[in-house]
VOKEFI-180697 format. One record per residue (C-alpha): x, y, z; residue in one letter; chain; residue number from 1. Coordinates in nm, 3 decimals. Layout:
<rs>
         u         v         w   rest   kette    nr
         X         Y         Z      a       A   NUM
...
</rs>
This chain:
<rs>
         u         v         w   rest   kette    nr
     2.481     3.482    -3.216      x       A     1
     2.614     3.328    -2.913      x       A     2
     2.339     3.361    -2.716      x       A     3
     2.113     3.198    -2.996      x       A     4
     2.356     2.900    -3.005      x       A     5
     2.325     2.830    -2.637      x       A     6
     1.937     2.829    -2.721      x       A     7
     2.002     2.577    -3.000      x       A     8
     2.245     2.331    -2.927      x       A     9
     2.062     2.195    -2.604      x       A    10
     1.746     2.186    -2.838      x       A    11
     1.986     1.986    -3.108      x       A    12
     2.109     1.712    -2.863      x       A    13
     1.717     1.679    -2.728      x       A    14
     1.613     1.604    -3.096      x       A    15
     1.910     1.386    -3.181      x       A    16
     1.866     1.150    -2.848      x       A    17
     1.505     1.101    -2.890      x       A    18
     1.362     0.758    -2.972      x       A    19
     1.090     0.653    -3.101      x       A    20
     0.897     0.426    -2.862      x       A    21
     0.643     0.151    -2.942      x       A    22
     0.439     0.013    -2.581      x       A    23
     0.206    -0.312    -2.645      x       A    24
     0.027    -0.311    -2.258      x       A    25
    -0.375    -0.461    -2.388      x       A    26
    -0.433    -0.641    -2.048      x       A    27
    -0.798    -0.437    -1.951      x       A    28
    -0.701    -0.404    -1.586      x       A    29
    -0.576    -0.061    -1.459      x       A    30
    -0.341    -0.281    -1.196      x       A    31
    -0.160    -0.396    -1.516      x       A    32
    -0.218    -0.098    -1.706      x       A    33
    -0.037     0.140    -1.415      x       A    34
     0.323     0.075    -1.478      x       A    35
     0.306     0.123    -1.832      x       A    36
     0.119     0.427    -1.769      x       A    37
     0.407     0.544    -1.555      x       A    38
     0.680     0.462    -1.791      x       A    39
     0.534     0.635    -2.073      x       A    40
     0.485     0.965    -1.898      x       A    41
     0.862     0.912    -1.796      x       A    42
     0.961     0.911    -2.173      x       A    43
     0.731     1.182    -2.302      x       A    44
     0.846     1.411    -2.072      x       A    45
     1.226     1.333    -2.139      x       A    46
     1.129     1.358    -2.503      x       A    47
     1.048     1.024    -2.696      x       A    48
     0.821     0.986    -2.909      x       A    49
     0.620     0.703    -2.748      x       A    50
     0.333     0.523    -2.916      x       A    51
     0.087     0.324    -2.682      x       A    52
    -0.128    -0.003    -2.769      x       A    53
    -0.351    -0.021    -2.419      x       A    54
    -0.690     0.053    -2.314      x       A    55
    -0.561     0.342    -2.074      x       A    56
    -0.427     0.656    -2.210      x       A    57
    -0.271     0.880    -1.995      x       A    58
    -0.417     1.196    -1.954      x       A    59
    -0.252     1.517    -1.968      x       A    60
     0.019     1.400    -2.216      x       A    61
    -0.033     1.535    -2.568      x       A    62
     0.267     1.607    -2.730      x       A    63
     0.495     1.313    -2.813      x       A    64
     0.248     1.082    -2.737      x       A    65
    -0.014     0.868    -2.934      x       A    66
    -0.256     0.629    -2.793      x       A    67
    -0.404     0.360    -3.007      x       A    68
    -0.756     0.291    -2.768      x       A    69
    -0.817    -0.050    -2.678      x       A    70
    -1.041    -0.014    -2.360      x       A    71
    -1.318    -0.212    -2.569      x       A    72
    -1.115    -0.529    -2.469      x       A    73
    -1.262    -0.530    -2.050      x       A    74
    -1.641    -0.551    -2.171      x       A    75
    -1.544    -0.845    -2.416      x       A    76
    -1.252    -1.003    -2.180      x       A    77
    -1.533    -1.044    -1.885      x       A    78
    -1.795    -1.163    -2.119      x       A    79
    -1.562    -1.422    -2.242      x       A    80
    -1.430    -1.533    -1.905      x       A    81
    -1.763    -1.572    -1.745      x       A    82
    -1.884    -1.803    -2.040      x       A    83
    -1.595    -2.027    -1.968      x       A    84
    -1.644    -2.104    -1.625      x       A    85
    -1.366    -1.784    -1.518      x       A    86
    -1.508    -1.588    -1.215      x       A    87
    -1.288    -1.316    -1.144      x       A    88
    -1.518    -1.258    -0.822      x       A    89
    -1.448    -1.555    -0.623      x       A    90
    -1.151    -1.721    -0.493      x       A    91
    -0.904    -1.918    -0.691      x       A    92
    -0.855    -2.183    -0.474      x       A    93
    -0.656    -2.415    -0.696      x       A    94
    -0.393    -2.276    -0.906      x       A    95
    -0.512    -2.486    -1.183      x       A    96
    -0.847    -2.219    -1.255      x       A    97
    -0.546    -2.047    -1.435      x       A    98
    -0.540    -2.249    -1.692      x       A    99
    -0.855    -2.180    -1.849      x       A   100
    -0.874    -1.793    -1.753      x       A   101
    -0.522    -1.823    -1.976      x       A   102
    -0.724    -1.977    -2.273      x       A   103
    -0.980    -1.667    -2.284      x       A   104
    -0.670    -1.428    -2.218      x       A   105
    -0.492    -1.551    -2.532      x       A   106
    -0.834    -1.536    -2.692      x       A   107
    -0.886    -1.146    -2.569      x       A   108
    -0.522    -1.042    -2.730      x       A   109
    -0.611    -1.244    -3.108      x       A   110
    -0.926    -1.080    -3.128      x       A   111
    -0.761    -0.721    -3.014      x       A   112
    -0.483    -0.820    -3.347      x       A   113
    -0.772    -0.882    -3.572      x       A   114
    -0.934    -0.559    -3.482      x       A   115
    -1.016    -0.244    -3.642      x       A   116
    -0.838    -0.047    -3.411      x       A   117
    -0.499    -0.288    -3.465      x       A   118
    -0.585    -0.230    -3.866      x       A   119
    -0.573     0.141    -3.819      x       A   120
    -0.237     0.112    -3.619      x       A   121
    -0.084    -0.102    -3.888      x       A   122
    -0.187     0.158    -4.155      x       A   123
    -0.044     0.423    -3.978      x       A   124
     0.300     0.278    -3.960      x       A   125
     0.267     0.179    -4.354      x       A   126
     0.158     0.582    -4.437      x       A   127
     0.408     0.764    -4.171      x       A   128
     0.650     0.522    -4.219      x       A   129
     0.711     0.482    -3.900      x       A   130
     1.009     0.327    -3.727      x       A   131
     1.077     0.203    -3.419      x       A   132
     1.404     0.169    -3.223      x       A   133
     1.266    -0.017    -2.920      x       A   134
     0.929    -0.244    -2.857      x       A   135
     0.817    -0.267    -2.495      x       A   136
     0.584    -0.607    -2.465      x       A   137
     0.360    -0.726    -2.156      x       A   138
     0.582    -0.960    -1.997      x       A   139
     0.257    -1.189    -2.042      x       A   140
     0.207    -1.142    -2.369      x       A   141
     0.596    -1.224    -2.559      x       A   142
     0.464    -1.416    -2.826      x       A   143
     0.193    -1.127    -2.986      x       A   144
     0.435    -0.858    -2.866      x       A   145
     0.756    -1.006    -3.012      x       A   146
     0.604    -1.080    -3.302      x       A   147
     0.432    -0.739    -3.362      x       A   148
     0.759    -0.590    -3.267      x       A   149
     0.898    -0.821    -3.641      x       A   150
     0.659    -0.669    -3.851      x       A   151
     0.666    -0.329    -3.728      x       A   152
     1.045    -0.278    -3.570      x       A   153
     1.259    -0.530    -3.788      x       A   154
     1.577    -0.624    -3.628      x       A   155
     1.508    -0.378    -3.340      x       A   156
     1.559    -0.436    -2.988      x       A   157
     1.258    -0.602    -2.748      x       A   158
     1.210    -0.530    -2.374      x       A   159
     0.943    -0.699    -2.155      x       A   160
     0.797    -0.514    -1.892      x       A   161
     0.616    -0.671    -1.561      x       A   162
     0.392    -0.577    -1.339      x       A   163
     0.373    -0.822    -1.115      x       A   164
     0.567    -0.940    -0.795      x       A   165
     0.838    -1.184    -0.815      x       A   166
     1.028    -1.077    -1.138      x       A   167
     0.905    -1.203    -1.478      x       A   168
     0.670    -1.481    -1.425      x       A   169
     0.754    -1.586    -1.789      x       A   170
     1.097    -1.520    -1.947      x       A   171
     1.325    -1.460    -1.711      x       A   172
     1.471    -1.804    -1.732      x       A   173
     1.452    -1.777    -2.102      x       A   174
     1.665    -1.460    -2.096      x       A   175
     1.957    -1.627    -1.818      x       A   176
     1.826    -1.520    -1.499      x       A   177
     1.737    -1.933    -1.367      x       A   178
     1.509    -1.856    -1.050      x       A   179
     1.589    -2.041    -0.761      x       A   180
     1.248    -2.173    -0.636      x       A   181
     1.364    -2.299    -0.320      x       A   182
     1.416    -1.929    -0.160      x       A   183
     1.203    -1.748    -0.414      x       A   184
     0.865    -1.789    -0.385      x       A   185
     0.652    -1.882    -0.728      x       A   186
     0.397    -1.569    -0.815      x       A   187
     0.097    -1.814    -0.706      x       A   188
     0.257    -1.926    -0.431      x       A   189
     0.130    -1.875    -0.046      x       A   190
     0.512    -1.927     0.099      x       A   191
     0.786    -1.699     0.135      x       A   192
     1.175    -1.735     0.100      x       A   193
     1.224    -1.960     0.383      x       A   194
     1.052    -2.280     0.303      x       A   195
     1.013    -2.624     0.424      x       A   196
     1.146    -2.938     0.208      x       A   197
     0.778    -3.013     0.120      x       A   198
     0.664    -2.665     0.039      x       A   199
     0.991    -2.586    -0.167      x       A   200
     0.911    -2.943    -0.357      x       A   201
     0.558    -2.800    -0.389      x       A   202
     0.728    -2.476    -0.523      x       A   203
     0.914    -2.590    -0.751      x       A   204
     0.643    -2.857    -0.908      x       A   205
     0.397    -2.592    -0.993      x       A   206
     0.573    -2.322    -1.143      x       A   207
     0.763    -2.487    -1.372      x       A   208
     0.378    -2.677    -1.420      x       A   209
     0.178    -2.375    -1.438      x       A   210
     0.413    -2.117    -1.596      x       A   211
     0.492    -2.425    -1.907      x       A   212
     0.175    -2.453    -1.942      x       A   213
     0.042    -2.064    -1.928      x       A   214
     0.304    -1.997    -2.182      x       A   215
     0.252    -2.250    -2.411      x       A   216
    -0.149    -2.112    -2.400      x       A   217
    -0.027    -1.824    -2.542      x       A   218
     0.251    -1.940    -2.814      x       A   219
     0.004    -2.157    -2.957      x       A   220
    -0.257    -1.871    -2.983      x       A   221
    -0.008    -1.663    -3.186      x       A   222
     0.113    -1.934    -3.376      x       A   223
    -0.232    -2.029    -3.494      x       A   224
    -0.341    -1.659    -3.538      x       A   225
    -0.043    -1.542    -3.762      x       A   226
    -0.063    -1.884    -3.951      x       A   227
    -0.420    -1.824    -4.031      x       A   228
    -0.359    -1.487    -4.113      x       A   229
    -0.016    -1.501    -4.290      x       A   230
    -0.016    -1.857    -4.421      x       A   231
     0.229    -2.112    -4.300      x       A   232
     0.565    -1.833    -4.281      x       A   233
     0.333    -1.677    -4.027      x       A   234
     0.468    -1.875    -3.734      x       A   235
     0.910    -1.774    -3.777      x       A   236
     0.711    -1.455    -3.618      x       A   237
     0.608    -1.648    -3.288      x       A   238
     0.960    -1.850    -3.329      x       A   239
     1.206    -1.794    -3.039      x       A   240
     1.044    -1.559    -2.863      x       A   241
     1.095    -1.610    -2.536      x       A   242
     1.458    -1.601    -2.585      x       A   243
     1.432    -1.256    -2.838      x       A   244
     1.399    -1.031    -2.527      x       A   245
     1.694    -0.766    -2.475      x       A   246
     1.574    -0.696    -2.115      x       A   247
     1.319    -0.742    -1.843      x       A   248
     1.200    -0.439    -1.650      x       A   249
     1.033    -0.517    -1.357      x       A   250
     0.787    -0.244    -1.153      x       A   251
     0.841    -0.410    -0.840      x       A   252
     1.195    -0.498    -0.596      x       A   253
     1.313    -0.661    -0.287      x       A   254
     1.141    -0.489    -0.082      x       A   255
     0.797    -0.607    -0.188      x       A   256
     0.870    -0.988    -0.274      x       A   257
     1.248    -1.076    -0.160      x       A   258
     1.652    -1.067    -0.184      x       A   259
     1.710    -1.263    -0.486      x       A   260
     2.022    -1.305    -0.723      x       A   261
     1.954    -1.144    -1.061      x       A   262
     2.132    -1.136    -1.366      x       A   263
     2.226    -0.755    -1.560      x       A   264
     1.972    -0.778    -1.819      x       A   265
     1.680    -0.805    -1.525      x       A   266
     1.631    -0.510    -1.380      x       A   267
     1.394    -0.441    -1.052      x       A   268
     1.306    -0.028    -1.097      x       A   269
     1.073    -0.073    -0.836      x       A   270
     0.706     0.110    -0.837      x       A   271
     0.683     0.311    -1.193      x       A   272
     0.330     0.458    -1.081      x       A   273
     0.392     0.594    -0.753      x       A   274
     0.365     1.029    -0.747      x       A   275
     0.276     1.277    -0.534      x       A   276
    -0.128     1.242    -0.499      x       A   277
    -0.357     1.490    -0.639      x       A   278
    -0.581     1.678    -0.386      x       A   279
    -0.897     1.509    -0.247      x       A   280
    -1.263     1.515    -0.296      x       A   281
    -1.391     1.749    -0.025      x       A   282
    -1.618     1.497     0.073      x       A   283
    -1.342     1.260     0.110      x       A   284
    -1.127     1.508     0.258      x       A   285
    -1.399     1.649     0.523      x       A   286
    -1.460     1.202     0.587      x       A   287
    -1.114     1.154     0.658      x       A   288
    -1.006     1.529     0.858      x       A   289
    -1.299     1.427     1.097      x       A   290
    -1.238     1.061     1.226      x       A   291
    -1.071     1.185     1.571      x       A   292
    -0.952     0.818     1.607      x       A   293
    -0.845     0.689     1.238      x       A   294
    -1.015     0.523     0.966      x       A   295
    -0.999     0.185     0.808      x       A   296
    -0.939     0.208     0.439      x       A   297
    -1.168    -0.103     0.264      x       A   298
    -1.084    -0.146    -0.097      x       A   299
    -1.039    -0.501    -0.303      x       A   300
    -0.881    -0.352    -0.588      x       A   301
    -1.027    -0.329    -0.954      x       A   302
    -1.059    -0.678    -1.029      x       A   303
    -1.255    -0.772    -0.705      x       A   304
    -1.564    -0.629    -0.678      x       A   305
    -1.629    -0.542    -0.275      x       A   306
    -2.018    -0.506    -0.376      x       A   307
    -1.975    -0.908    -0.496      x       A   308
    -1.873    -1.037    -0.176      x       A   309
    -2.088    -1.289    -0.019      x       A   310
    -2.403    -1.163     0.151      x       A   311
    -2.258    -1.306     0.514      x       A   312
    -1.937    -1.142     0.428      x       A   313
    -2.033    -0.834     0.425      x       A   314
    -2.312    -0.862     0.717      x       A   315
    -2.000    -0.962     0.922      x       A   316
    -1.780    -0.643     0.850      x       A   317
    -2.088    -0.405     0.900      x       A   318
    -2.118    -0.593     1.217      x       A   319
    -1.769    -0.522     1.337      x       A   320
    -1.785    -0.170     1.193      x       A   321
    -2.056    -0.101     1.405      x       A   322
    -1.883    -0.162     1.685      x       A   323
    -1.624     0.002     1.639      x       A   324
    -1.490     0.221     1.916      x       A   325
    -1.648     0.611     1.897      x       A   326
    -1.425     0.790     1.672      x       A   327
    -1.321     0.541     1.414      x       A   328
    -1.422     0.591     1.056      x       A   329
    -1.427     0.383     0.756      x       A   330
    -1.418     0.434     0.411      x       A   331
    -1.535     0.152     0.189      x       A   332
    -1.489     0.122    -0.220      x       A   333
    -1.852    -0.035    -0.323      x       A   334
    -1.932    -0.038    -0.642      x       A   335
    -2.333    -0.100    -0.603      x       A   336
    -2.599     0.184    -0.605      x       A   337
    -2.789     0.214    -0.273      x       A   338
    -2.636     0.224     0.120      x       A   339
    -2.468    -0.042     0.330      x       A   340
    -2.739    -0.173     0.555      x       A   341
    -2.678    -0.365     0.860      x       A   342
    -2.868    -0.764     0.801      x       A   343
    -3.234    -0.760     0.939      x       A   344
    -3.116    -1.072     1.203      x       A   345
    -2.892    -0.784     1.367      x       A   346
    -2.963    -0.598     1.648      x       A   347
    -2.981    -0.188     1.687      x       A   348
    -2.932     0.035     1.362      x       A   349
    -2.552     0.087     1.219      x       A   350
    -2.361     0.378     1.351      x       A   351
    -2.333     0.652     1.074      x       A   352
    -1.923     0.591     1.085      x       A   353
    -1.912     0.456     0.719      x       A   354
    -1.914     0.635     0.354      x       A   355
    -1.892     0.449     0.028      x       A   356
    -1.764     0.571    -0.281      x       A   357
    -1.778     0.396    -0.647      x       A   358
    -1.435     0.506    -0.701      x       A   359
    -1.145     0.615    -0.510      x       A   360
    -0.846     0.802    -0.515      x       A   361
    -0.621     0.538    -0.340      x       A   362
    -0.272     0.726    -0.335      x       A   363
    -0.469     1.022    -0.198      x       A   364
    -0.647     0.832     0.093      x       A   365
    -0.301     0.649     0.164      x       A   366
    -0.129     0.936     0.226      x       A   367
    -0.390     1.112     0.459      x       A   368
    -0.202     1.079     0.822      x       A   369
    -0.580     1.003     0.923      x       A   370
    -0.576     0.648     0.739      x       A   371
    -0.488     0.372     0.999      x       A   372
    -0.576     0.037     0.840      x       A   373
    -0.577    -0.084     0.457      x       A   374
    -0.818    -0.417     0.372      x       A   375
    -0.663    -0.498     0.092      x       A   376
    -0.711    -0.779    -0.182      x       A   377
    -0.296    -0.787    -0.190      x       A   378
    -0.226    -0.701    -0.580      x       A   379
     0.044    -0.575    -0.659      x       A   380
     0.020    -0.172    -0.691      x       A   381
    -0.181    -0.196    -0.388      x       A   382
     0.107    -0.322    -0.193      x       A   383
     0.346    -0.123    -0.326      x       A   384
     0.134     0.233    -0.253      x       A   385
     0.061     0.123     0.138      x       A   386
     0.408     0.050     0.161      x       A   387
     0.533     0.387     0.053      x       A   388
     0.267     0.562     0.242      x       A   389
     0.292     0.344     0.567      x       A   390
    -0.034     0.198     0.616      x       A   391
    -0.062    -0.110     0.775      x       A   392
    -0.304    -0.382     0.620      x       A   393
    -0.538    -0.675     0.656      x       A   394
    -0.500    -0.899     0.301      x       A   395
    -0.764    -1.117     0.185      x       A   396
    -0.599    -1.254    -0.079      x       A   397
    -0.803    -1.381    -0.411      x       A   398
    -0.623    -1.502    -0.714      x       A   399
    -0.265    -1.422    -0.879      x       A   400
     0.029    -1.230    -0.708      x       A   401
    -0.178    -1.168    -0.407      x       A   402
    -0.127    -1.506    -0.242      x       A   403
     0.252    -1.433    -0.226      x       A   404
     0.194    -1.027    -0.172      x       A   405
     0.005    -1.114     0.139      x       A   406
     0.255    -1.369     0.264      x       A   407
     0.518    -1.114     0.227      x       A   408
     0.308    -0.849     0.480      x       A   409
     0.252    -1.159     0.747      x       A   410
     0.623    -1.258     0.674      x       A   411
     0.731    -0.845     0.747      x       A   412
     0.483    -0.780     1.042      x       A   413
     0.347    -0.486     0.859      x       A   414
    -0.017    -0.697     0.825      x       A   415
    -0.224    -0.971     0.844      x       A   416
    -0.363    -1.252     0.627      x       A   417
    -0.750    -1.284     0.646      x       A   418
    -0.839    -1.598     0.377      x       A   419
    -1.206    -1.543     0.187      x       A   420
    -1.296    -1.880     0.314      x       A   421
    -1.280    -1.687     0.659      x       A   422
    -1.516    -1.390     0.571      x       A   423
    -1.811    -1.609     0.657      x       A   424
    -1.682    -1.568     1.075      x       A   425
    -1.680    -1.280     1.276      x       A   426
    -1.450    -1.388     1.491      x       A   427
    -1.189    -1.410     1.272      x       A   428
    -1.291    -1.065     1.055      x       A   429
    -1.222    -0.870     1.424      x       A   430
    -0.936    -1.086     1.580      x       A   431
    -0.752    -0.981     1.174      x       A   432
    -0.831    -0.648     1.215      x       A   433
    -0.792    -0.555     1.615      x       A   434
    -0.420    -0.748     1.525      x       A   435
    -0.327    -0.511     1.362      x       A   436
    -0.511    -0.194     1.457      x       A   437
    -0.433    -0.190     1.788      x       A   438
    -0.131    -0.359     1.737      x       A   439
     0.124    -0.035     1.745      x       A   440
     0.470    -0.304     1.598      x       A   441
     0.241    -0.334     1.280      x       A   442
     0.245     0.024     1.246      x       A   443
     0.591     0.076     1.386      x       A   444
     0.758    -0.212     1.122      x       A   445
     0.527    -0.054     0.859      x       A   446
     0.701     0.335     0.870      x       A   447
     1.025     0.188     0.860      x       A   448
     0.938    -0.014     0.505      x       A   449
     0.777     0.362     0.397      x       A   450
     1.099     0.558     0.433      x       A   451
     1.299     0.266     0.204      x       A   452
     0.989     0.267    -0.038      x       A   453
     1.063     0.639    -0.018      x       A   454
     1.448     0.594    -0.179      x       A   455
     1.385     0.304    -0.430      x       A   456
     1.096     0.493    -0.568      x       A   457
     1.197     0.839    -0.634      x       A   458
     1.425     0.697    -0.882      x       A   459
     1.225     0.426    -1.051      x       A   460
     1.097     0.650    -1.341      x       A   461
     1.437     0.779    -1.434      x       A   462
     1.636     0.432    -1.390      x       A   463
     1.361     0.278    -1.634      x       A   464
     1.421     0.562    -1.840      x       A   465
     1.772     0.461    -1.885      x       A   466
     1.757     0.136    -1.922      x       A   467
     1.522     0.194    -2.204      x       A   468
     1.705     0.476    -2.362      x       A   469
     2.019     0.262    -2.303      x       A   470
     1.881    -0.049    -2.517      x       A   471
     1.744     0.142    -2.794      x       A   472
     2.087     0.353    -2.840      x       A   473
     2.292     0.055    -2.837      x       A   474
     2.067    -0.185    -3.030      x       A   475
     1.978    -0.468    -2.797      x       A   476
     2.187    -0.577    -2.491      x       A   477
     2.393    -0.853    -2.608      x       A   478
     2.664    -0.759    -2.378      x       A   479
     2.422    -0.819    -2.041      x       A   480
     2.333    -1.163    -2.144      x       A   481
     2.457    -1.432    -1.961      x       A   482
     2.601    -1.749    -2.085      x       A   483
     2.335    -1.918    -1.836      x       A   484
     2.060    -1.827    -2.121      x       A   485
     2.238    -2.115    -2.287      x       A   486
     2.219    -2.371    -2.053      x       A   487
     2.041    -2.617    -1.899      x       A   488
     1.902    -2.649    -1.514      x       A   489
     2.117    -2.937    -1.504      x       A   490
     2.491    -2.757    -1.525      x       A   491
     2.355    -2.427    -1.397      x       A   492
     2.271    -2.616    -1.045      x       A   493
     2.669    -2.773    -1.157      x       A   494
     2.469    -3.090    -1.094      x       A   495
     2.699    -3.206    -1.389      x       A   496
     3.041    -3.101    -1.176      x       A   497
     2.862    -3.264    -0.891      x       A   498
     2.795    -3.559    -1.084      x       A   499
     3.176    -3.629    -1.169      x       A   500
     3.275    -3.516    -0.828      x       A   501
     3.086    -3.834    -0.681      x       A   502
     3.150    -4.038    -0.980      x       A   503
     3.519    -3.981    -0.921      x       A   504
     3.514    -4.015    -0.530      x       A   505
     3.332    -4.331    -0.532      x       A   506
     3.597    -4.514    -0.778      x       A   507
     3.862    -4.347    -0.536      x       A   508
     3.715    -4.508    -0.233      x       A   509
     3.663    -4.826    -0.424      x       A   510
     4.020    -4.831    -0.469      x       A   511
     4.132    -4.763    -0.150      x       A   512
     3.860    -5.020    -0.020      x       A   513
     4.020    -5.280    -0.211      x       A   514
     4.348    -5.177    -0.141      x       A   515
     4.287    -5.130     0.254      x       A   516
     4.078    -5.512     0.209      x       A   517
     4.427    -5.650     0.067      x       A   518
     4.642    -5.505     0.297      x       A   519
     4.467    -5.580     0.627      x       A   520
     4.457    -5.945     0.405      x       A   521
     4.811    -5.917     0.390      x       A   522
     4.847    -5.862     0.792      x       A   523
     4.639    -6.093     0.881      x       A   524
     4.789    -6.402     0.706      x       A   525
     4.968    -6.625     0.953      x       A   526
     5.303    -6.750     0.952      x       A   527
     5.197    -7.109     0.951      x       A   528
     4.981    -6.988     0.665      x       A   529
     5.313    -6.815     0.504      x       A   530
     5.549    -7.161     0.537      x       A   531
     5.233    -7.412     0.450      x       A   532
     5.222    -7.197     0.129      x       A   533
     5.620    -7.248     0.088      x       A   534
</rs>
């Protein structure tokens, strides 16, 4: 009997802790899609019941865990941009091109809430009765998250999650963690923490521009969809929103964006998707065991398509692969059919030291002690894996996060910045990459970042665990909200104690001018002056 109730009582407290977990993650891009992916497997495991809005599931998880499949949304999403001008293939070269990628974003999550899929999650809460003690939203996304979170979770606690470098593009301000923009760089922003007066001015001007106007983009495509679909009560869903999170969970830290003050209810967890890679192709594994030199890693991320660059692009690198000392390798992500041929102006025929693969593993190739150089678009899970597997990197940053990502690597000495505009010049493709491959500080600075990645990450699944467990048992997190949520920039910079400081001093002084005026008046007066007057 006592045997059976050392079986049980374990069992007991597992059943009695668990929570039931609601994840709304519907941006179609793995980049985005990775934390959440990581998180969730963090909670299954530990026991949750976790239920997933996203168009990734995450495979090998069964039990616990029920995926609602919205990976329809990419086709539609990329149709949509490219009718409104959006070309997620070339550089954003004004921050402003955000604006109306942000329209067809909005756009993408209404028609994902007036879908069939959304309909069938809706009627499975009504027949399980299901009920949530915690809603984790897309930090992008607050106003469709926090309002799905009112019909489906009433009066239950909301946490953001974000995937991007920097913190919470969106809410943290919202929530009382005021960013500082002169020593934090803005998420579209090419500077890092130590700015000049001009580019902190700069700074400051567009974010507060860009991230008003991105979120009221999405506000007002809630409000209009639940007012259309709900009648005119449809809005108090969308109302308050921003200020209705409990906690922001970020998948990034210091050590990939910079020191920064932050208040309790932010917390940095640092890389959620990071784990030990699963074993290699063999023809990736053969590629990589036989470059008696090193290879250079060429991969633009999911977004960027490598096969979309410009034609004189990618003559250049094939020209500077080619020559290439004897023993160098490089593996290239391109998503077209056919072989990489060298341009029919060069010279000679292109050395057989490059293979091409539709998809690749990344973590896997990162980690292969073979791997000397990462060209990298700069997003953030990128970043964050050739950190913790201490590759050095050449950035060509495109759009988003990956200005600021790539500033960061110059900033650290662990890479260097190669601008798409530059892609069309040889010159400036080899003088990136010989930098930094033959360079041995960039590899040197770029193993001592991998052994911290090392420590913050092999905790970031359980902290985030917590955090979440530690909301949804208590309710919310009232008691890590600053009073600063409540305030305005004006008293939180104490511009207002500032304000009377100067106010005061300068009637002070005016006293003591007049005072000083009349006594040196006083002084000064004559005698003659003094008896005249008698």
């Amino acid at each position: 009997m006592a045997n059976l109730l050392v079986i049980l009582i374990p069992c007991f407290l597992t059943m009695v802790s668990a929570h039931k977990i609601l994840i709304f993650q519907p941006t179609p891009s793995i980049s985005h899609q990775q934390p959440a992916m990581g998180l969730t497997e963090a909670l299954v495991t530990k026991g949750h019941d976790v239920y997933v809005l996203s168009p990734n599931a995450v495979p090998g998880l069964e039990k616990n865990y029920t995926h609602f499949d919205f990976s329809w949304l990419l086709a539609g999403a990329q149709e949509n941009a490219t009718n409104q001008g959006v070309n997620l293939q070339q550089e954003f070269t004004s921050v402003f091109k955000w604006i109306p990628f942000w329209e067809v974003y909005a756009g993408m999550v209404r028609h994902m809430f007036g879908s069939d899929t959304m309909k069938h999650f809706f009627k499975r809460v009504q027949d399980d009765k299901l009920s949530f003690d915690v809603v984790i939203v897309e930090s992008f996304l607050i106003p469709y998250g926090v309002a799905l979170a009112r019909l489906v979770a009433v009066n239950k606690p909301v946490i953001s999650l974000a995937s991007m470098t920097g913190g919470d593009f969106y809410d943290e301000d919202a929530i009382g963690n005021i960013k500082h923009l002169s020593f934090s760089p803005s998420m579209l922003s090419p500077y890092t923490d130590r700015m000049s007066v001009w580019q902190r001015l700069e700074n400051w001007v567009v974010h507060h521009y860009i991230s008003r106007r991105l979120r009221d983009i999405v506000e007002s495509s809630a409000r209009d969809y639940f007012r259309e679909t709900r009648g005119p009560d449809g809005e108090a869903l969308v109302e308050g929103c921003w200020r209705n999170i409990s906690l922001a969970l970020i998948s990034s830290n210091a050590l990939y964006y910079y020191p920064r003050p932050v208040s309790p209810n932010v917390v940095e967890v640092g890389p959620l998707h990071i784990k030990a890679p699963s074993k290699l192709p063999k023809i990736l594994q053969d590629w990589l065991d036989g470059a008696s030199r090193g290879v250079i890693y060429f991969n633009l991320g999911s977004n960027m398509k490598s096969a979309h660059l410009p034609r004189d692009a990618v003559s250049n690198f094939l020209r500077f692969f080619n020559d290439l000392p004897e023993g160098y390798r490089v593996l290239w992500k391109w998503e077209a059919d056919g072989e990489l041929l060298l341009d029919n102006s060069m010279n000679g025929q292109p050395k057989n030291n490059i293979l091409t693969q539709k998809w690749i593993p990344q973590q896997g190739v990162l980690a292969h002690p073979k791997v000397k150089l990462f060209i990298t678009q700069g997003g953030c899970q990128s970043f964050q894996e050739t950190v913790h597997y201490g590759v050095p990197t050449v950035g060509v940053p495109w759009f988003g996060d990956q200005e600021v990502n790539v500033a960061k690597m110059v900033d650290a000495g662990i890479g260097a910045r190669l601008r798409p505009s530059e892609l069309s010049s040889i010159d400036k493709i080899k003088k990136a990459i010989d930098t930094v491959l033959f360079d041995q500080r960039y590899a040197e600075n770029m193993k001592r970042l991998s052994l911290i990645s090392q420590d913050f990450t092999s905790r970031a699944p359980d902290e985030a665990v917590f955090w979440v467990e530690h909301v949804a048992q208590h309710g919310g997190a009232a008691h890590l909200r600053p009073h600063t949520a409540d305030t305005s920039y004006f008293e939180y910079f104490c511009l207002d104690i500032i304000s009377i400081i100067l106010a005061a001093s300068a009637v002070i002084l005016y006293f003591l001018w007049r005072a000083l005026k009349f006594t040196i008046s006083a002084v000064m007066s004559s005698p003659h002056d003094k008896l005249k007057s008698s």
